[in-house]
C-alpha positions, 0 to 999 in steps of 0.5 A, spaced: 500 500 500 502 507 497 504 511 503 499 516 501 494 511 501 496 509 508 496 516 510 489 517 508 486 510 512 489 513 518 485 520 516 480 517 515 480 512 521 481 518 526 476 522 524 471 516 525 473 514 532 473 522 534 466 522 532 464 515 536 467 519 541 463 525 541 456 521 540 459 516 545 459 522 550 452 526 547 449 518 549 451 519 556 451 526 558 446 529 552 442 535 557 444 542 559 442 544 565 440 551 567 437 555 572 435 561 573 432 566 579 428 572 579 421 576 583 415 575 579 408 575 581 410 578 587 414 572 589 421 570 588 421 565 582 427 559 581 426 556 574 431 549 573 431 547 566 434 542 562 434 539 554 439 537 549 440 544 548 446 549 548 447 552 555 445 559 550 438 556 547 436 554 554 437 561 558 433 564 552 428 560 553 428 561 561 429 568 560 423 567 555 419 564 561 419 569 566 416 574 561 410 569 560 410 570 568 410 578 567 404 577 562 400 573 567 402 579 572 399 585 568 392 581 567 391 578 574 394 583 579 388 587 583 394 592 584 394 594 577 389 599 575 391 597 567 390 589 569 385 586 566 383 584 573 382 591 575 378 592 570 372 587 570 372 590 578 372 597 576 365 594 571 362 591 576 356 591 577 354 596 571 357 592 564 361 586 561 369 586 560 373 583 554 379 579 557 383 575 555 385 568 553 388 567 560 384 570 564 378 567 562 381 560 563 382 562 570 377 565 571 373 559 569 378 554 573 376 559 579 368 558 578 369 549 578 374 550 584 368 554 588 364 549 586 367 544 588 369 547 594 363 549 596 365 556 597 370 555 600 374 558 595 372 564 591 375 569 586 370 574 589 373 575 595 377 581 595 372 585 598 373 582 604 381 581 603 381 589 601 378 591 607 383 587 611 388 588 608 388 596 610 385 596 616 391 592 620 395 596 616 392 601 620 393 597 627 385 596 627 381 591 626 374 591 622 367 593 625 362 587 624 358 591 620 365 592 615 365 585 615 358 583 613 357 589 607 364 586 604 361 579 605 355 581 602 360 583 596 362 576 595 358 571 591 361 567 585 355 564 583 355 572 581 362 572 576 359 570 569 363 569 563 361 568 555 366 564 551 371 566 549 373 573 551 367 576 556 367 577 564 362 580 568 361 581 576 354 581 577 355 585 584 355 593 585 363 594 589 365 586 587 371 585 587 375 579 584 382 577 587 386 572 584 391 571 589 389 564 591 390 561 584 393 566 580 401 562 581 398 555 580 396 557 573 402 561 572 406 554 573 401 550 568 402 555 563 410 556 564 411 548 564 407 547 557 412 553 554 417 549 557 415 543 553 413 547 547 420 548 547 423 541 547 425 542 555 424 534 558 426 535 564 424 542 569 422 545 577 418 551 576 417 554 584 413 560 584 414 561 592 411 555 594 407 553 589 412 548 584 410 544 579 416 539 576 416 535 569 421 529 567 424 528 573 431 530 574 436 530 570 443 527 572 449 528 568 452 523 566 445 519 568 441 516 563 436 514 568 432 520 571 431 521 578 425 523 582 425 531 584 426 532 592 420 538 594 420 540 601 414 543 605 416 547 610 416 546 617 412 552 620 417 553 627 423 553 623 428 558 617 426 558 611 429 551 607 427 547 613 423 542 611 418 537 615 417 532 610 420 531 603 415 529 597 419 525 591 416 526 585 417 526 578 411 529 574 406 534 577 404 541 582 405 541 589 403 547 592 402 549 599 399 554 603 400 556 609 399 561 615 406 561 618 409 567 614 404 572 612 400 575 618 400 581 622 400 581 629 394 586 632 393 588 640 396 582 641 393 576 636 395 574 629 391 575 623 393 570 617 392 572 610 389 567 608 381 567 609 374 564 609 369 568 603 363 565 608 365 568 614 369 574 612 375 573 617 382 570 616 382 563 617 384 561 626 385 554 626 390 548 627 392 547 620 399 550 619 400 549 612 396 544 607 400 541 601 396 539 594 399 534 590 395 534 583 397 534 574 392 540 574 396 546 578 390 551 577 385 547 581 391 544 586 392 552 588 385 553 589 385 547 593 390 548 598 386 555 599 380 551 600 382 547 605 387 552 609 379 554 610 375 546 611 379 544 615 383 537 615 377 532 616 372 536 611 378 536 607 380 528 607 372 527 605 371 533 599 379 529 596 375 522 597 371 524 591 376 529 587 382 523 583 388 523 582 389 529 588 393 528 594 394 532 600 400 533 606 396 537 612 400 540 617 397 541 624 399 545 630 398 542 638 400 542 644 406 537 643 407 540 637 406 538 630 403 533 626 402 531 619 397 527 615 398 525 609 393 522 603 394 514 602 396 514 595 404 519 597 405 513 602 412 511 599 414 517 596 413 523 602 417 522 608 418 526 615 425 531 615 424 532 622 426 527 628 420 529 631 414 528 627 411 522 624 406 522 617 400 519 619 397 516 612 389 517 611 386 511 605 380 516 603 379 512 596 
């Protein structure tokens, strides 16, 4: 053989075995990760993504992201006089609204969730949040008279919506506040973007509210590993969590009374309210926690049985599929935890103290 012909053999070896080795190491370790934090909806916002994409493609689709919660945030604040929200309370009582696309589905969401929960959530409700809201930031408290004229205002048997861009709220001086199902929408909405854009692995936490998808991607893993999403533990600093939930695909959100509230002549009031009665929530339960595909009707439900309570709440779930549930509760000897049979295996207690109680409600 020529010496030329050898050579070219050598060359054209060499690069098929440099180009066995590239796709070798694709085949192990294919996916960037990226992540990304930031404040958006008035909380703080950590994105992970992860695809078999360029480290720069990935941070576009993130930065993408966070524009789409902006979006959210322009048509859902009840803060912003321009929103779309504002607008249909500024109409109230008087004449119909056009909105948009995503304000109608969460509207929509928000009316089956009141329904479902019997009142117990209720997107009508900012009358009586507003009054709150500006009497303990005068160090007072609401006249009972206060109260029964913000319930009086609060009826979502009364908010009516036409297909596909009208909203009404049939009541003089009504007004919505998305504020309890708002973020869980945000997340649906943000984890289908990511998706549409060939993400396959990614954790969305909108302050509580997280929604995970594919599992976590590992480098150098083919196989993925369950996401590890903690519930806070209410005595303790932010990231001390009770229990940790392992989960692949899927919303769980939490809301709790343990951060926001004010402190008035000596009691506490939490943020958190029962559209029924017209007062903040006063019970035991510190936190309920919703585990659900649907992050929507997951928000909304949390809310709802921060109000039922826990023994109502594990009846309503028996007849709600595919829906699970962590509630934590505040005693005399400390804290408890019950738990939805169907995260038996996958939720385990953080802390040395406290045992998860599992309850079959199927």
């Amino acid at each position: 053989m020529k010496k030329s012909s050898l050579r070219h053999f050598f060359l054209i070896f060499c690069s098929l075995a440099g180009i066995v080795g590239i796709f070798s190491i694709r085949m192990i370790d294919p996916l960037k990760t990226v992540s990304r934090d930031g404040i958006s909806m008035d909380t703080v916002v950590r994105m992970t993504a992860s695809a078999a994409k360029t480290e720069s493609e990935l941070d576009e689709i993130l930065e993408g992201a966070f524009g789409l919660l902006e979006e959210m945030e322009k048509k859902f604040s009840t803060h912003d006089p321009n929103s779309e929200i504002s607008a249909v309370n500024a109409a109230s009582g008087a004449e119909w609204v056009k909105i948009s696309y995503d304000t109608y589905a969460v509207l929509a969401s928000s009316i089956n969730a009141a329904r479902l929960a019997d009142g117990a959530f209720d997107p009508t409700v900012g009358a009586v949040t507003l009054l709150w809201q500006k009497k303990l930031a005068e160090g007072k408290i609401p006249e009972d008279g206060e109260i029964s004229e913000a319930v009086r205002k609060t009826d979502f048997g009364k908010l009516s919506l036409s297909a596909p861009d009208g909203a009404f709220l049939d009541i003089s001086g009504g007004a919505i506040d998305l504020g309890g199902v708002a973020k869980g929408y945000a997340s649906a909405a943000v984890r289908d973007y990511l998706r549409k854009n060939d993400v396959t692995s990614a954790l969305i936490d909108l302050g509580g509210n997280v929604a995970v998808m594919g599992g976590r991607a590992e480098r150098g893993e083919a196989k993925r590993a369950p996401w590890r999403v903690g519930i806070q533990h209410p005595a303790k600093p932010r990231g001390a969590p009770i229990c940790v939930l392992e989960i692949s695909e899927g919303a769980v959100i939490t809301a709790g009374v343990y951060e926001r509230f004010r402190e008035v002549q000596g009691r506490r009031y939490t943020h958190i309210f029962d559209p029924r009665a017209g007062r903040p929530v006063d019970g035991e339960l510190e936190s309920v926690t919703v585990v659900s595909n649907d992050p929507t009707q997951a928000d909304a439900l949390s809310t709802a049985f921060m109000v039922m309570g826990r023994d109502a709440s594990l009846r309503l779930l028996s007849v709600i599929p595919g829906t699970d549930a962590v509630f934590v509760s505040r005693g005399a000897d400390g804290y408890s935890v019950t738990a939805t049979a169907g995260l038996e295996g996958t939720l385990k207690p953080s802390a040395d103290e406290v045992l998860v109680e599992f309850a079959d409600v199927r």
